[in-house]
C-alpha positions as a Markdown table, in Angstrom:
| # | Residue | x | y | z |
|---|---|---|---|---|
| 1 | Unk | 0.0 | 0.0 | 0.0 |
| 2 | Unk | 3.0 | 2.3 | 0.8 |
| 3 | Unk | 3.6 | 2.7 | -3.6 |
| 4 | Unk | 1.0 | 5.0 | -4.1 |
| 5 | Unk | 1.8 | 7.4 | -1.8 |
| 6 | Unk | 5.6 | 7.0 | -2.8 |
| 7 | Unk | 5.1 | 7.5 | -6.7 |
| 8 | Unk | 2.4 | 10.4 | -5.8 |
| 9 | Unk | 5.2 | 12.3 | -3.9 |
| 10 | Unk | 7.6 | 11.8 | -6.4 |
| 11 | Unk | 4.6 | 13.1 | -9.4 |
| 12 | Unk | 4.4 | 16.0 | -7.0 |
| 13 | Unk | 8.0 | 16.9 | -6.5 |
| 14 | Unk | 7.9 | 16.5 | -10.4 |
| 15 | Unk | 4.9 | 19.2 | -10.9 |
| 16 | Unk | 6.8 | 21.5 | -8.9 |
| 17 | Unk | 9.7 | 20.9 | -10.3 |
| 18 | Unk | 7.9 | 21.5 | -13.8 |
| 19 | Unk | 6.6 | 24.7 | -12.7 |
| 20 | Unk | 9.6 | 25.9 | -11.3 |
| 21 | Unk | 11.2 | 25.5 | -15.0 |
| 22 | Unk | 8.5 | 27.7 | -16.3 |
| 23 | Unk | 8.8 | 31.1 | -13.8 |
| 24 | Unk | 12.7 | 31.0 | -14.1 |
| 25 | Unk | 11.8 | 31.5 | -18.3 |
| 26 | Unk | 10.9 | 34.4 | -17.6 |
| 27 | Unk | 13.5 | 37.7 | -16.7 |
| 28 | Unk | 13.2 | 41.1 | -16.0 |
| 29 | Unk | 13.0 | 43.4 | -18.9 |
| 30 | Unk | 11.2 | 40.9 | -21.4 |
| 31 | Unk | 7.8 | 42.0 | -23.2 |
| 32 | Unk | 4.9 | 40.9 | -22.6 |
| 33 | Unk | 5.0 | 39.1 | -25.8 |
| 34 | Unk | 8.0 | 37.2 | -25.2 |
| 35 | Unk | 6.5 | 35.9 | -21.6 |
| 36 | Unk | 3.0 | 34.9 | -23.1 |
| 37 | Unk | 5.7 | 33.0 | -25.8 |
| 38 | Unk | 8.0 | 31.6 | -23.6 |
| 39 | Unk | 5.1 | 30.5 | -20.8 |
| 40 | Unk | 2.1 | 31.0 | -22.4 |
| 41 | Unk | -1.2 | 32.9 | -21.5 |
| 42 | Unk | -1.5 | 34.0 | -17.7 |
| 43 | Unk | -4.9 | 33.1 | -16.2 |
| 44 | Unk | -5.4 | 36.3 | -14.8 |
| 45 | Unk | -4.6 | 40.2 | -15.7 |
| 46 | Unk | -4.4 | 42.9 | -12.8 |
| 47 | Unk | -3.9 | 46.5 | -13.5 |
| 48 | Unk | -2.7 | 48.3 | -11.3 |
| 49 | Unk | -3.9 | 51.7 | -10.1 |
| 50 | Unk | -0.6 | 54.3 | -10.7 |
| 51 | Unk | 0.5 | 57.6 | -9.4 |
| 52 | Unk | 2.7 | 60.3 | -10.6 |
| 53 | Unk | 4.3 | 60.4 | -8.0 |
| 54 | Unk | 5.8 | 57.5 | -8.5 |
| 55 | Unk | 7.6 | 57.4 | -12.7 |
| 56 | Unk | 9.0 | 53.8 | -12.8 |
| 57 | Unk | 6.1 | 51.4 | -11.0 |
| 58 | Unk | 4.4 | 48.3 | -11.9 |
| 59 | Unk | 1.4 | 48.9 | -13.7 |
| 60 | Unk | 0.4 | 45.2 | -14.3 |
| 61 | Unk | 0.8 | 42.1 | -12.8 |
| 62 | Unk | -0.2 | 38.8 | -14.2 |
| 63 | Unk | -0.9 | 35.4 | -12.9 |
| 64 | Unk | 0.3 | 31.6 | -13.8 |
| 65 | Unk | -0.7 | 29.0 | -12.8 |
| 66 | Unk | -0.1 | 25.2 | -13.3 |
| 67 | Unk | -1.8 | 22.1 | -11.4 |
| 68 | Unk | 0.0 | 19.4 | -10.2 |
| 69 | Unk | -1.3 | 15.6 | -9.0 |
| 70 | Unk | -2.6 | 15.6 | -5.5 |
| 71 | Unk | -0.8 | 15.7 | -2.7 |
| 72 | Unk | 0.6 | 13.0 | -0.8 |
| 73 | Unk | -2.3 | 13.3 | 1.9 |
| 74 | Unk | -4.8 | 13.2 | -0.6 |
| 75 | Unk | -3.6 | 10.2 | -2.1 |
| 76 | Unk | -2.9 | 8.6 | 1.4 |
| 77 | Unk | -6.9 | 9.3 | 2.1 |
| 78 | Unk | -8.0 | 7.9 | -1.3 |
| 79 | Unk | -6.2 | 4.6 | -0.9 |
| 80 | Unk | -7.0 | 4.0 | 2.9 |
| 81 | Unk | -11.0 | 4.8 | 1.3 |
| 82 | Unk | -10.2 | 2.5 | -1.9 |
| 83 | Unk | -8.9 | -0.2 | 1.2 |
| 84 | Unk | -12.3 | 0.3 | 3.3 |
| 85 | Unk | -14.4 | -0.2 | 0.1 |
| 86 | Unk | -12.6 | -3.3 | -0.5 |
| 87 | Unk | -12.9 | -5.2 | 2.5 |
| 88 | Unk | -16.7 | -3.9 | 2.6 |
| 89 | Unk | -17.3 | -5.5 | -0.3 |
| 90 | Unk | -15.3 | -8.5 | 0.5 |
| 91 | Unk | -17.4 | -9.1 | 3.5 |
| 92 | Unk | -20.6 | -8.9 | 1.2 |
| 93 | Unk | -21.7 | -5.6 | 2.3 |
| 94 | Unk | -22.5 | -4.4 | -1.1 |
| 95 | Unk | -23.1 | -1.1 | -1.9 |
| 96 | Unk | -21.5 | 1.4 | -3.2 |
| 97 | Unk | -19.4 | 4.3 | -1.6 |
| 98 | Unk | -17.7 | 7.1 | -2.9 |
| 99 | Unk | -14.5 | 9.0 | -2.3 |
| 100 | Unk | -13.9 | 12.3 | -2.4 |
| 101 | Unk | -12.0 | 13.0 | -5.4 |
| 102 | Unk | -8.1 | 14.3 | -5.3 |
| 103 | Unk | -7.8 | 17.8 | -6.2 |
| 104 | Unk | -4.7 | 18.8 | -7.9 |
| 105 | Unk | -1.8 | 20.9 | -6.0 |
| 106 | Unk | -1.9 | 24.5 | -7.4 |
| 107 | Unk | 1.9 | 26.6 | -8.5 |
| 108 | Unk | 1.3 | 29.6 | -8.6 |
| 109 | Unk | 3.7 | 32.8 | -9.6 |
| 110 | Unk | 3.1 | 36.2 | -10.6 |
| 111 | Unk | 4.8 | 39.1 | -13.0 |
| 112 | Unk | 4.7 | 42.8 | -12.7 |
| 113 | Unk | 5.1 | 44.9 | -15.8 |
| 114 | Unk | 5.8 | 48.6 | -15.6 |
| 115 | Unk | 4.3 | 51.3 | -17.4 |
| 116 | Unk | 6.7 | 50.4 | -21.2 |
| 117 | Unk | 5.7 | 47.1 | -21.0 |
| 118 | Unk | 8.7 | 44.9 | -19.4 |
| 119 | Unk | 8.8 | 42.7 | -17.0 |
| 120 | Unk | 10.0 | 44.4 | -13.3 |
| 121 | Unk | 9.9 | 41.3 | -11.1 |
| 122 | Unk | 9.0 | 37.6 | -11.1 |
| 123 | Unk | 7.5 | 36.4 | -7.8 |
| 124 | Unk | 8.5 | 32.9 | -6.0 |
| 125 | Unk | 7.2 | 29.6 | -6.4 |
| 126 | Unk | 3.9 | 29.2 | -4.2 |
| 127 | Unk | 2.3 | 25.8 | -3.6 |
| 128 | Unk | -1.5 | 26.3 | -2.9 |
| 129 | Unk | -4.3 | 23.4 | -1.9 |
């Protein structure tokens, strides 16, 4: 029972690991064209409200994000579940059950863009649930 949970962790180290390889595409100073090329589309578009007070600000900050497989407590759950379902059945229960599907692990960075266009800053890696 213990493979599951070990090839899920190594999918999710792998997810992350894919993510990771698409934020560090992108550098400061590129166009917006060259992100949405080199990463593709974000899945969301902020602007952001500027001042003249300040001349050299971020003015827009997009949003990637990429799903992983579940995590390793997910999958833990879903085969202890898939285990309980079996020996119901086994013992001539019947029935049906249902487990609560895995929901993906979430990366998520972000990229400001100032005011001609180029990329100001990339943000970390996050890991959401």
């Amino acid at each position: 029972m213990a493979w599951p949970v070990i090839l899920a962790f190594a999918a999710c180290s792998h997810a992350r690991e894919h993510a990771e390889s698409r934020r560090v595409l992108v550098q400061p100073g590129m166009s917006t064209d060259e992100v949405v090329h080199r990463v593709g589309p974000p899945v969301h578009r902020l602007r952001v409200a500027t001042t003249s007070a300040t001349p050299d600000q971020t003015t827009e900050v997009w949003t990637f994000e990429i799903e992983g497989p579940p995590s390793v407590g997910e999958v833990a759950g879903m085969v202890l579940a898939a285990g309980v379902l079996v020996m119901v059945i086994a013992a001539g229960a019947g029935g049906g059950g249902g487990g609560r599907g895995g929901s993906p692990a979430l990366h998520r960075f972000r990229v400001g863009f100032g005011p001609d266009g180029r990329v100001r800053a990339v943000t970390d890696l996050e890991t959401l649930k």
